[in-house]
N, C-alpha and C positions, 0 to 999 in steps of 0.2 A: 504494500500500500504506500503510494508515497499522499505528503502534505496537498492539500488542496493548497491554490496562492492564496487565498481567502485566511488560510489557517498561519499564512508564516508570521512573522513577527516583522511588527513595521521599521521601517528603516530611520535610528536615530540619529542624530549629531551628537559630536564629542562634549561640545558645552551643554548636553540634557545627561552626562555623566551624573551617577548619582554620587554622591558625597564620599568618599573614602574616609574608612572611620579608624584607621592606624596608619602609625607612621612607617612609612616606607623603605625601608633599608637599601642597602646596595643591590642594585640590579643586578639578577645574573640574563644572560641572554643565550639562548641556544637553540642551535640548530637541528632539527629533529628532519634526518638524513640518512639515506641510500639509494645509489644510483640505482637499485630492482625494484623495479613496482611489484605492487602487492602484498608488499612484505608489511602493512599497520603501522605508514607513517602518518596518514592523515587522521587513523583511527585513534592511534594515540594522541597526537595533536591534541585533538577535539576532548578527548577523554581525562588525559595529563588534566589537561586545563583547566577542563570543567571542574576534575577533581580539587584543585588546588585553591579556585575560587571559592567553591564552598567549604574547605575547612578556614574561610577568611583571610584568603591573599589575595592580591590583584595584580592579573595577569593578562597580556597582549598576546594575543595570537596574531602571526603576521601570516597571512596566506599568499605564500610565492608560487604554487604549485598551479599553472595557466588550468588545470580541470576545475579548479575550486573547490577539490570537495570537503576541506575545513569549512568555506564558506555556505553551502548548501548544507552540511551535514550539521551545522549550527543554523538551520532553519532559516539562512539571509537569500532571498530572492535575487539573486544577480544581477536580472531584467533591469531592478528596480534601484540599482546600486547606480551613483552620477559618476564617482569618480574613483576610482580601486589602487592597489599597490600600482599597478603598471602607471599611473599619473605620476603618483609619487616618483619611479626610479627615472619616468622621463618629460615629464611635463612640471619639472620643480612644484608639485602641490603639498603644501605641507603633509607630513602623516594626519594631523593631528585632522585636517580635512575630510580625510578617508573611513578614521576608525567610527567603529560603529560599538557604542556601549552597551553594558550591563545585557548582553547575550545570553549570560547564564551571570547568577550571583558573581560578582569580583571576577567576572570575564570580557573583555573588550576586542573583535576582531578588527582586523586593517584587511578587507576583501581583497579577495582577485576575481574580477572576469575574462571571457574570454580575448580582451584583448593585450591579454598578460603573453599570448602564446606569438606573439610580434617582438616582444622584448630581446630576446636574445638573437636576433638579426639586428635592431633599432641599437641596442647597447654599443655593438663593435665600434659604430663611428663617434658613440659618445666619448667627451675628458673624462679622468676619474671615474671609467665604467664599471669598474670594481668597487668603488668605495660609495656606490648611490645609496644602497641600504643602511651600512653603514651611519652615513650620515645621517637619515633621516630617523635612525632608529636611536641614534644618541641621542636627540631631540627628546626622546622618551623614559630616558636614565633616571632613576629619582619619583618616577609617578608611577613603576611598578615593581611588583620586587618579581616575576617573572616576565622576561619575552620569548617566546617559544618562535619560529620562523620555522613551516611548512613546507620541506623544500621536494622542489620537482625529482623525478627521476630520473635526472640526469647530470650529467658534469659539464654541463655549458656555464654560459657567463650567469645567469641569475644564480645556481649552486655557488660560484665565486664568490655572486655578492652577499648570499646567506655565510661562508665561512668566514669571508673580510669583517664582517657584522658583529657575528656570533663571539662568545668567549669559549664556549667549549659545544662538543658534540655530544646528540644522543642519537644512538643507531639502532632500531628496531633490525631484530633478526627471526623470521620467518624458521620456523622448525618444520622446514623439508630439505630435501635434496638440494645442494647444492647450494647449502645456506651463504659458506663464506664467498660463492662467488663473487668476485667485483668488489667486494671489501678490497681487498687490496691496492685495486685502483683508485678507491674510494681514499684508504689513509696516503695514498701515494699524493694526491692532490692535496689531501691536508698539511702534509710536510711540506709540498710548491708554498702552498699559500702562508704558512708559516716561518717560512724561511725568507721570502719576501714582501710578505702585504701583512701579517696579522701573528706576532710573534708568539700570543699568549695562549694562541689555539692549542688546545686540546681536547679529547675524549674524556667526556663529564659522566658518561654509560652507556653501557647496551643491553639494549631490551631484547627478553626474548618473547616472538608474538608466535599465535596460533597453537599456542602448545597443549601439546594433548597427554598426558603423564600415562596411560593406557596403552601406548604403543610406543615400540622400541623406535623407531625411528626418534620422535621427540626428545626420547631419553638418550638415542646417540648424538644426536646435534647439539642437544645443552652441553652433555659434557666436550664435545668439540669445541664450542661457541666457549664454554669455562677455563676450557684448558687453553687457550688461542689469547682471550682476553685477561683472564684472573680477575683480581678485584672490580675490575673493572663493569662489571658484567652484574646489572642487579638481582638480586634477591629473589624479588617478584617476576611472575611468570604470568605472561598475558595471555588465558585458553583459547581456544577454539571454539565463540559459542555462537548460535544462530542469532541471538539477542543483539549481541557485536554488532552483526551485518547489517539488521535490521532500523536499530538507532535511526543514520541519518535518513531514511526514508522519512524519518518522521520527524525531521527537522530536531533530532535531542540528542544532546550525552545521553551515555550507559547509565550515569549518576540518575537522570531524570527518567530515563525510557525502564530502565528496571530496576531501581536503586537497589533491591536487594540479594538481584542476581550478581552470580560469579564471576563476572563478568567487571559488573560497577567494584566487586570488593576485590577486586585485582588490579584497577585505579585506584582503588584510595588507597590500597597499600601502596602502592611505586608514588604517589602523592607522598605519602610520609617518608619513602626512602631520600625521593628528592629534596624534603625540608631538611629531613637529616643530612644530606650531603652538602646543604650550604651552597 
């Protein structure tokens, strides 16, 4: 089923924010990234976030990913959206123009539409084509204590501008076959980008999604995905539930669509590991 437009959620401005009722600490900003689709990074996006805003943080989802489906799967009509990330990295609009508030409790997103999927041909002849995000995402240091940035499945120029951005990585990893493929090429780009445009980058965790603890396969890729990464590698294990998939049809997080499925309690755990990790 998906949302009738009659049911989505109308489209706000930044100044109809509602009041932030704590103070705000040091921003962290991250990149939530792999060049393989399908592996739950928009899922997590949506889900991290939502989760994090209702145990009372606030948090920016930045949707760079030209499908938008952080922005559809948080119930934002696209159609209906004036101006989206893609203004921001190339029509200097401020973020603050774009973002669309209180989505979900202490949740604000910055859309993509489809004219996000121009960007990385329009980026090459721009100055400072790396540092667009960047810039516009510093603007936001101080008014959230998360920015999460949705990044496409690929390692073109907007993935650049998400790692130029970002302070650290989170890498959802898919428990099937052939899980680490492309990681590799994945961290090979993060050391390009850290060796010259963004020194502080690092890998902040990796997620592992669709996990099914009933079948060997799952249970061989974690401990592959553990032994490859180490600590780095969280705790929580994100399952394989039809609920998951269902959510953005209905324009909701897991937290809202079934708060008290497997599902939501596998975000709000990886919500507390993230608080705990600072």
């Amino acid at each position: 089923m998906v949302v009738d437009q009659a049911d989505k959620k109308p489209i706000k401005s930044y100044k109809d924010k509602a009041p932030v009722r704590h103070v705000v600490g040091q921003t962290k900003v991250a990149a939530i990234i792999n060049q393989k689709g399908g592996v739950g990074k928009s899922t997590t996006a949506i889900n991290l976030s939502a989760a994090l805003g209702a145990m009372g943080k606030q948090v920016l989802l930045v949707d760079l990913d030209p499908q938008g489906n952080s922005s559809s799967g948080l119930g934002i009509e696209k159609a209906n959206v004036e101006n989206c990330i893609y203004d921001v990295l190339l029509n200097d609009v401020p973020i603050e123009e774009v973002i669309i508030p209180d989505v979900c409790p202490g949740l604000d997103v910055a859309p993509a539409t489809i004219n996000l999927a121009g960007a990385e041909v329009e980026l090459v002849s721009e100055m400072a084509r790396e540092n667009r995000l960047k810039d516009a995402v510093g603007t936001m240091r101080g008014k959230y204590d998360f920015i999460f940035i949705d990044c496409p499945p690929s390692l073109g120029l907007l993935t650049v501008n998400a790692l130029v951005a970002a302070d650290k990585l989170l890498i959802p990893i898919q428990c099937e076959f052939y899980a680490l493929e492309g990681v590799t090429k994945l961290l090979d780009s993060m050391k390009r980008v850290k060796t010259r445009l963004n020194p502080t980058l690092d890998i902040y965790g990796v997620l592992l999604t669709m996990y099914d603890g009933r079948t060997n396969l799952s249970l061989q890729v974690a401990e592959e995905v553990r032994n490859y990464f180490g600590r780095a590698v969280f705790k929580t294990e994100i399952p394989r539930t039809v609920k998951l998939s269902e959510a953005p049809s209905f324009g909701q997080p897991i937290t809202e669509y079934e708060p008290k499925g497997k599902g939501a309690i596998a975000y709000i755990e990886l919500a507390k590991e993230v608080i705990s990790r600072g």
